[in-house]
N, C-alpha and C positions, 0 to 999 in steps of 0.2 A: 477544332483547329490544332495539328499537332504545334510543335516550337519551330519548327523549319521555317512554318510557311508563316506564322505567326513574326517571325525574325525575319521573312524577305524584304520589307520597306527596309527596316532597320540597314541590314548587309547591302542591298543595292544604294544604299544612300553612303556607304563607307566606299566601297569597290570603287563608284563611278565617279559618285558626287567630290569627292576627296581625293579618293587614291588616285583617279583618271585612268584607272583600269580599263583595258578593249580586250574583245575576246583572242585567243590565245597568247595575251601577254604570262609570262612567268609569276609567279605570287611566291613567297616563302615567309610563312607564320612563325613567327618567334615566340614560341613556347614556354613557361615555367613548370618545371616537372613537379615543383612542390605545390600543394593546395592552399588554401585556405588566403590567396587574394583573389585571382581569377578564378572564376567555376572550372574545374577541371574538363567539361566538355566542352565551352564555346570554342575552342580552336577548331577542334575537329567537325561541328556544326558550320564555321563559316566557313571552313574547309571543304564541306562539302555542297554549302551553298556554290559557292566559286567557281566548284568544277562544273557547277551546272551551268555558268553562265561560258562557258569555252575557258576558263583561266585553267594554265597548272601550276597546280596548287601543291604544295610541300610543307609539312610541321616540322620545324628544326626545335626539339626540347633543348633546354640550358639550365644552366643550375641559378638560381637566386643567389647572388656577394651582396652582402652588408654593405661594403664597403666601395663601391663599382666606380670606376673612374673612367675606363676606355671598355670597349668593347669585347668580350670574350673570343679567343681563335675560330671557334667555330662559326660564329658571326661575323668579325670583319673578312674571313677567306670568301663569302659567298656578297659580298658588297657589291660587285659587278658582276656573281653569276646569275642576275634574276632582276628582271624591269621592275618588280617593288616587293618592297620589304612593310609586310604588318607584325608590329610587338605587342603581343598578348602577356608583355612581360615586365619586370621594373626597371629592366637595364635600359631598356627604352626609355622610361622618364629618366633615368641616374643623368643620361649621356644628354637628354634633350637642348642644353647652349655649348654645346660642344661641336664644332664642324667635325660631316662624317664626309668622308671617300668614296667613291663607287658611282655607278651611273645610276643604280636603283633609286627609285623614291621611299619615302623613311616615314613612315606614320605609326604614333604613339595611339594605343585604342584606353580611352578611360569609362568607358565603358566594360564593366566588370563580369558580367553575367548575361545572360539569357533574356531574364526579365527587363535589363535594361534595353536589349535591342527589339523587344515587341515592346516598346513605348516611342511616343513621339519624344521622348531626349534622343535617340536613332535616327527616327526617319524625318523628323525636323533636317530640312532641308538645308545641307552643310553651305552651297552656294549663298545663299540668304545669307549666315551666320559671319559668312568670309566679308562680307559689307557691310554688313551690320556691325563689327569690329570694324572696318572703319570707321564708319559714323561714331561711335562712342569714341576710337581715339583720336578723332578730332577733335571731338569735344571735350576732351580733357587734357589735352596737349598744345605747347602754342603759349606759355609764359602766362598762363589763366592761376586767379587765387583760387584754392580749394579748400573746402572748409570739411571734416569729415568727424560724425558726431554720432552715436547712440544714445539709448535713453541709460545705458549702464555706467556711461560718465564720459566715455572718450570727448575729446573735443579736439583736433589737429589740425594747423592751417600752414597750409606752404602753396609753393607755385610752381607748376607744372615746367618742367626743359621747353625749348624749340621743338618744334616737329614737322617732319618735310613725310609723304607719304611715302619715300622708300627709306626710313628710321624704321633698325628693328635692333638698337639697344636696347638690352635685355628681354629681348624674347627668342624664343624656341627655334631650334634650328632642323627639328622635326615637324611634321606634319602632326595636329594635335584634333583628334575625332574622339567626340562629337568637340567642335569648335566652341567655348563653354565661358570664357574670360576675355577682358580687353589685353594689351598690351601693358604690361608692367610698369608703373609710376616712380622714379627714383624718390627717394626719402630725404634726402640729401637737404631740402629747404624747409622739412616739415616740422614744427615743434609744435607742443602741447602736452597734452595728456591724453595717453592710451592706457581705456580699461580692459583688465584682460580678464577676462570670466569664462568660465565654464572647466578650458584646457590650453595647455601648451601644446603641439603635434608635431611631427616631423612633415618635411618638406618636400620628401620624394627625391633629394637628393642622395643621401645616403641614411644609411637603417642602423642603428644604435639602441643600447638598452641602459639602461629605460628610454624607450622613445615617447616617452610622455607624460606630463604632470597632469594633474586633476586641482582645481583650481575650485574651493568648496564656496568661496566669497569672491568679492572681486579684488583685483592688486590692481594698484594704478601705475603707471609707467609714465616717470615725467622726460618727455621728448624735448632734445635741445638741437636742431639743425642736423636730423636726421638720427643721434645717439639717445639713447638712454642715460640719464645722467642720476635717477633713482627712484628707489620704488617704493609705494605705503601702502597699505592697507592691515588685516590680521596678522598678527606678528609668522604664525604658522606658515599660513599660504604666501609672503613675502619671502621665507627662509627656505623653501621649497622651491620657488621658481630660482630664488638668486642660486641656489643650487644647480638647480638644473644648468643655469646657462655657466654656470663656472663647469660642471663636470665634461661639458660638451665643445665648450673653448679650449680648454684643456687639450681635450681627447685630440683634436685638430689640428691645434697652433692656430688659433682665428680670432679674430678682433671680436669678442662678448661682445660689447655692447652698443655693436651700428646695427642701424634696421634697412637693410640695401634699398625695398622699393617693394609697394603696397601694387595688389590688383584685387577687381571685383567681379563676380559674376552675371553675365550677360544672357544667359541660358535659361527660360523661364522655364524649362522641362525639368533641368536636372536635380533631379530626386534622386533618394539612396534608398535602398531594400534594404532595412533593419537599422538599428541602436549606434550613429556614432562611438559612442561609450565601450562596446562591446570590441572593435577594432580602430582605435585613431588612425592608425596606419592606413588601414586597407580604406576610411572612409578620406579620407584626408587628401588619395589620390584618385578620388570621385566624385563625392559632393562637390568640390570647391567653387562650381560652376552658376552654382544656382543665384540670384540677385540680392536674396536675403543676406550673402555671407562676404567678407571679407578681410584679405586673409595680406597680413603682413611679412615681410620675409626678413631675417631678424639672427643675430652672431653669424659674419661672416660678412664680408666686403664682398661678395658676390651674389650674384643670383642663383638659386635663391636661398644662400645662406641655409644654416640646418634649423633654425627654429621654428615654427611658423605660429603667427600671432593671429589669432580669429577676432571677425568683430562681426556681430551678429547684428540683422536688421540695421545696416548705417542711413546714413541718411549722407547724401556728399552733395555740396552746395557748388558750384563753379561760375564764378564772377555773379554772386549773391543768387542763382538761381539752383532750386531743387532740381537735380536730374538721377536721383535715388532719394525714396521718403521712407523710414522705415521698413528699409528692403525692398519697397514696387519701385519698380523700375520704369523712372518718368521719362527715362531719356523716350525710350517706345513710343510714346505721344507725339514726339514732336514731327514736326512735315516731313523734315527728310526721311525717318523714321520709316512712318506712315508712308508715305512713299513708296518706299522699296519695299513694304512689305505689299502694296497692292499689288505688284510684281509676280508675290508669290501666293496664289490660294490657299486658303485656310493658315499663311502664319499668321494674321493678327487675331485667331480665334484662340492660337496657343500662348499669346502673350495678355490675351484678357482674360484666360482661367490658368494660373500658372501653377503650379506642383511647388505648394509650400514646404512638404515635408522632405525633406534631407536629411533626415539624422537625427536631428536634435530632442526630437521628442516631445514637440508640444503643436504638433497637427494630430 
């Protein structure tokens, strides 16, 4: 099987499922001409899947900005020339709570490579995923206590906002494939203690260096009604992260030490090809998805602020019930769950063997 046909579930599940692509609608791929986050051939792969389905299909290259706030000329001139726009690129996540212009439809791909689109994290069925987010931010929205806890020491408890189903403070203003996270939690009522181990990583807002600490022990992070108020652990690893977040405060003009608002992942496929460690960056705006991880967003009164806080395998309790243990992801179980997935063939075979391995290095 060559990668074409190996990748057609994957690309027919993004085209239709997602984008609502018909044949001969317009398509224009937003390309990064530099290598080493997206594989340098998937553009021109789904590019040419696309044509096969009647779409015309165009790769607009761009250059990669550290710093990306609005959208480069070449890209907002074609906002209304083309019924949908796919970003094979980062300026699509920089811009994603940012309202954009144009009649096209606007979808972010985190999906980085090839091998990710011949896996069910692709051709897992986006429509499923669009209700499935539901259900989870139901159940985590709605004035609910929430208790969120690891074995590496975290322990946090606040109470979720109101939530009415058309609430999308703090989320995406893009279209976000493969669909991988709930809706964003503000932090605002959460104190306790957040352990930070492993790393610190950027956020996929904007790209700075060093974009990341390495965290050899754990530092604790004591939380007071959404702020940092201070940290202990190895005097080393304490004087490196407080670093970090003063050099990046700094760099911005931005409030150090608020943690805007936590989300988790809902995607029992998504997995990462190779070593978080080896790229934070490039894993950081792919794994995030998976249930075992969750990722706080951290310096910066907005979404989602430039630090990002990982919490591995949590466990999140909502009005004293498990609906994440150790990273499985309990919410799946329940009826309505269950339910919707009977809906869909073969999803609840992909949420009873789920792709543990993301990155971290110990599947």
């Amino acid at each position: 099987m060559n990668d074409l046909s190996a990748m057609r579930a994957g690309v027919e599940n993004l085209l239709f499922k997602c984008i609502g692509a018909h044949p001969g609608d317009s398509l224009f791929i937003i390309a990064e001409e530099e290598g080493g986050y997206f594989s340098r051939s998937l553009a021109s792969h789904i590019a040419t899947l696309a044509r096969s389905y009647c779409l015309d299909t165009r790769i607009i290259n761009t250059n990669f900005a550290e710093d990306a706030t609005i959208l480069p000329k070449e890209i907002a001139n074609i906002l209304d020339a083309t019924d949908h726009i796919l970003f094979l690129a980062r300026i699509g996540d920089q811009v994603r709570f940012r309202e954009l212009s144009g009649r096209s439809s606007k979808t972010m791909c985190y999906a980085q490579d090839e091998e990710s689109f011949m896996s069910a994290f692709c051709s897992a069925d986006y429509q499923f995923f669009l209700k499935f987010k539901n259900i989870v931010n139901a159940a985590l929205w709605g004035e609910k206590k929430i208790t969120i806890s690891c074995s590496s020491g975290t322990k946090l408890q606040g109470i979720s906002p109101k939530y009415t189903d058309t609430d999308i403070v703090g989320d995406v203003t893009i279209k976000r494939f493969p669909l991988n996270v709930c809706q964003p939690i503000p932090t605002a009522t959460f104190s306790g203690v957040l352990a930070m181990s492993k790393w610190l990583c950027p956020t996929g807002s904007r790209f700075y260096q060093p974009d990341h600490v390495l965290i050899n022990s754990v530092v604790y992070a004591h939380i007071e009604n959404g702020r940092i108020v201070d940290f202990d652990g190895s005097e080393s690893d304490v004087k490196k992260v407080r670093q970090h977040y003063e050099m990046v405060a700094q760099r911005y003009n931005i409030d150090r030490d608020i943690i805007h608002s936590w989300h988790v992942g809902i995607h029992p496929q998504n997995g990462y090809f190779g070593l978080a460690s080896d790229n934070l960056a490039r894993w950081s705006g792919s794994g995030f998805g998976n249930p075992r991880y969750l990722h706080l967003h951290s310096c910066g009164d907005y979404a989602p602020g430039e630090i990002c806080i990982s919490v591995f395998d949590p466990t999140i309790s909502v009005e004293g019930v498990d609906l994440w243990r150790n990273g499985d992801l309990l919410i799946a179980d329940t009826p309505l769950a269950l339910e919707l997935m009977a809906m869909y063939p073969g999803m609840r075979q992909l949420f009873e063997n789920p792709n543990r391995n993301f990155g971290i290095g110990d599947c």
